[in-house]
C-alpha positions as CSV (number, residue, x, y, z in Angstrom):
1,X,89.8,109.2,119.1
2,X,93.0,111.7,119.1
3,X,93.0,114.3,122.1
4,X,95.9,116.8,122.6
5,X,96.6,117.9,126.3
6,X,98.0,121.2,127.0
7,X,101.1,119.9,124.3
8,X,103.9,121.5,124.3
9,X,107.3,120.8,121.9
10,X,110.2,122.4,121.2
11,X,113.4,121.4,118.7
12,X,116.1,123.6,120.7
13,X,115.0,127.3,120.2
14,X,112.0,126.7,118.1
15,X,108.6,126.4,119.5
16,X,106.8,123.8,117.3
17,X,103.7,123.8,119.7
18,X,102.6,125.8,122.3
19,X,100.2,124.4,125.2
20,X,98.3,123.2,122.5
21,X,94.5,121.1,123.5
22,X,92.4,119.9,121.1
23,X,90.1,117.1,119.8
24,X,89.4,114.9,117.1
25,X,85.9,112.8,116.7
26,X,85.1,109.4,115.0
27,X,84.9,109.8,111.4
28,X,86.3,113.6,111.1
29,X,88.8,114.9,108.7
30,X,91.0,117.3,110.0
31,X,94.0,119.6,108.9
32,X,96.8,118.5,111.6
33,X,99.8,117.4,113.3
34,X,100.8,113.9,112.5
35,X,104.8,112.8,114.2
36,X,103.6,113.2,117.8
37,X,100.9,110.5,117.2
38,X,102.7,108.5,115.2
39,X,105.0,108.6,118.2
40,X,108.0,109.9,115.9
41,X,108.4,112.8,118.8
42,X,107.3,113.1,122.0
43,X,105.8,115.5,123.8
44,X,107.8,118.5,126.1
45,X,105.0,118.2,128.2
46,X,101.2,117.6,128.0
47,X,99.5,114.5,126.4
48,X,98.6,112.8,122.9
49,X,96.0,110.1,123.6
50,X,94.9,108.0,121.4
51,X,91.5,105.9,121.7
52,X,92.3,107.0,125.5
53,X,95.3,105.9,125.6
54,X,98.3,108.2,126.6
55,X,101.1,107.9,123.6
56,X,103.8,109.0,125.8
57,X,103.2,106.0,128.2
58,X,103.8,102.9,125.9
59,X,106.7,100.6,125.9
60,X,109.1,100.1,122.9
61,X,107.6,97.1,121.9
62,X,103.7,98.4,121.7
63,X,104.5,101.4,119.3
64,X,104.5,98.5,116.3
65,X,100.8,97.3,117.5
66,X,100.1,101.2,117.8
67,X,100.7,101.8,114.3
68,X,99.1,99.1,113.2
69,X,95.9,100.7,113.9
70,X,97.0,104.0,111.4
71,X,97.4,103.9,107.9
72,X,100.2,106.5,106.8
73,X,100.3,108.5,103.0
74,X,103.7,109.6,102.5
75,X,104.4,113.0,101.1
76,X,107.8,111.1,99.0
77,X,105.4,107.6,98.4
78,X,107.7,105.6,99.8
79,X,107.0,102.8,97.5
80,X,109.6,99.9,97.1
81,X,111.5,100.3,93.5
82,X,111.8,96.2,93.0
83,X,108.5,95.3,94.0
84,X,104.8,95.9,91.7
85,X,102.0,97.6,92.5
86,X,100.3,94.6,94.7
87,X,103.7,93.5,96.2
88,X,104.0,96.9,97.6
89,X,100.6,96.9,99.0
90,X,101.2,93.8,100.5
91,X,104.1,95.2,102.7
92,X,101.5,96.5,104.5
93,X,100.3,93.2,106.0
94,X,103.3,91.8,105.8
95,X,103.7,93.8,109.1
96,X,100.1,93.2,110.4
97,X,98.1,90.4,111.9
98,X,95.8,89.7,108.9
99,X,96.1,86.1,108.0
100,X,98.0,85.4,105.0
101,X,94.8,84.0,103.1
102,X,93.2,87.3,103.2
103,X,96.0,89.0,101.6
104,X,95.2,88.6,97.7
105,X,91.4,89.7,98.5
106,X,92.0,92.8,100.8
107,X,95.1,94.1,98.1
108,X,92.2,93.8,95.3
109,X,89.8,95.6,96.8
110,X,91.8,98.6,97.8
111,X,93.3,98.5,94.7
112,X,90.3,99.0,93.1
113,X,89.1,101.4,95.3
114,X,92.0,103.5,94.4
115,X,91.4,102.9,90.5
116,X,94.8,100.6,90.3
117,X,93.4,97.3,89.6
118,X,94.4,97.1,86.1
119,X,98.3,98.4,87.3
120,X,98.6,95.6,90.0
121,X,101.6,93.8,88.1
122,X,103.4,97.4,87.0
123,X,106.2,98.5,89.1
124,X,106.7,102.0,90.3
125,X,109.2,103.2,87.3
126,X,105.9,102.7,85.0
127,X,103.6,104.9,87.0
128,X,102.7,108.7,86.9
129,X,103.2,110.8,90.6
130,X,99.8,110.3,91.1
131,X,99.7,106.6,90.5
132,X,102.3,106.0,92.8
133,X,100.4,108.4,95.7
134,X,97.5,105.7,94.7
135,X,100.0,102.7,95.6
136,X,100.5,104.8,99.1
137,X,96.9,105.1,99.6
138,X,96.1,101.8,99.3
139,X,98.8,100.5,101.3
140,X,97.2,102.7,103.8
141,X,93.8,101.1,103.5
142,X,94.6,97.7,103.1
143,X,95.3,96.9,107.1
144,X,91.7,98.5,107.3
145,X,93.2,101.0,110.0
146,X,91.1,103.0,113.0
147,X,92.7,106.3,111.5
148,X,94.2,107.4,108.5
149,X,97.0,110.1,109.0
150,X,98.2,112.0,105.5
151,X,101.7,113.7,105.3
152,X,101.5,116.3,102.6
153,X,99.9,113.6,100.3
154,X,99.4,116.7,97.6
155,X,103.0,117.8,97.8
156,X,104.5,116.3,94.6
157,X,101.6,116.5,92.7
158,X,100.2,118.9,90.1
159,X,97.0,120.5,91.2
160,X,94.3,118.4,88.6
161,X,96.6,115.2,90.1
162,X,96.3,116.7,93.8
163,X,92.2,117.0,93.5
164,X,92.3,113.4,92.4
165,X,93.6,112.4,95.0
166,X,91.9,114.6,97.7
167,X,88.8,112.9,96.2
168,X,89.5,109.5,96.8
169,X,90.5,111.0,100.5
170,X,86.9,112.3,100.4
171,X,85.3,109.0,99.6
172,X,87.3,107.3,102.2
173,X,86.1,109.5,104.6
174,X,82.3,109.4,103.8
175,X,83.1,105.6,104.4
176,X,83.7,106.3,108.2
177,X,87.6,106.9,108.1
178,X,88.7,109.4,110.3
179,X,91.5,111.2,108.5
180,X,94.3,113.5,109.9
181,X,95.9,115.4,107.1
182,X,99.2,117.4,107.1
183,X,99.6,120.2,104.5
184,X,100.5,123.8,103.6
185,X,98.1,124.1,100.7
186,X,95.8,126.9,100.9
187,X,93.9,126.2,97.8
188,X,93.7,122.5,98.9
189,X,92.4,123.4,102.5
190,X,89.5,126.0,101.3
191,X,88.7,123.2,98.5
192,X,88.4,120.9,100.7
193,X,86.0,122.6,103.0
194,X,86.9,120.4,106.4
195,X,87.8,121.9,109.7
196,X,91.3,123.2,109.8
197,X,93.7,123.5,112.8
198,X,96.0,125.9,111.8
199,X,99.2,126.4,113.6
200,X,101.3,130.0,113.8
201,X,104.6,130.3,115.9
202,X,103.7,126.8,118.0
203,X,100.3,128.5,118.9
204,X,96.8,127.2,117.6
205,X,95.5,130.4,115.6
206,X,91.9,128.5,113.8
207,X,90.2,125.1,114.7
């Protein structure tokens, strides 16, 4: 699904990666590197395909229907102040090509998945950190995306809220969601028990 290509990217000075290769499969849930596929950056040099398809080849206007395909947890939520709990899932498909009729059944589903159904009319002011990573979750699931990729999801959180949530990461990815997940966490990593590629001066050091 995701293959890395002798990557290589640096931010003046600073070698973020290294000649970097690797792989990840259908359905894994890996420890990674998540802007350069989000096509954030680009690459120095090398290749990020996706599903085949070499990142650093598309045009302006098919990086929207690229996205489309990932669902993205923010680190900060990134939930919308004004809106509830289901308004902000919405947003979601707001931006995607599910038909409008589908909405109110896809934004109950994931909410219960996520164990929001009975906060779907709150908005964000009346939620705990780890309700609010729950909104973010589901408004990664509800576009029912190829890949899910997870920027420090556990960041803000205290460590009883953080395993909450890397649970419900769990049970997304028993479901058949391949998950790329961005974090500094120690104790979440050896919890978590999944490969790891571990990065040290721009150079792959574990995968």
């Amino acid at each position: 699904m995701i293959s890395f290509q002798n990557v290589t990217k640096n931010f003046g000075s600073i070698n973020a990666l290294e000649d970097i290769t690797f792989e990840v499969k259908d359905g894994e849930f890996v420890f990674s590197i998540l802007k350069l596929i989000l096509h954030e950056i680009l690459a120095d040099s090398g290749k990020v395909l996706f599903d085949d398809v070499d990142l650093s080849e598309l045009s302006v206007k098919d990086i929207p229907r690229l996205r489309q395909q990932m669902g993205i947890v923010f680190q900060d939520f990134k939930v919308l102040p004004e809106r509830t709990v289901s308004e902000n899932v919405e947003v979601a498909l707001a931006v995607s090509d599910v038909p409008p009729d589908e909405w109110d059944k896809r934004v109950n589903h994931v909410l219960k998945l996520v164990g929001l159904d009975k906060r779907a009319n709150l908005f964000p002011n009346q939620l705990s950190g780890g309700e609010l990573q729950r909104v973010s979750l589901a408004r990664a699931l509800v576009i029912n995306p190829k890949i899910i990729l997870a920027d420090e999801p556990t960041g803000n959180l205290d460590w009883k809220t953080a395993g909450g949530i890397m649970e419900l990461l769990e049970k997304v990815n028993k479901e058949g969601k391949t998950i790329i997940m961005a974090t500094h966490h120690e104790g979440i990593i050896k919890h978590a028990k999944h490969r790891t590629i571990k990065l040290d001066d721009g150079k792959i050091i574990k995968t």
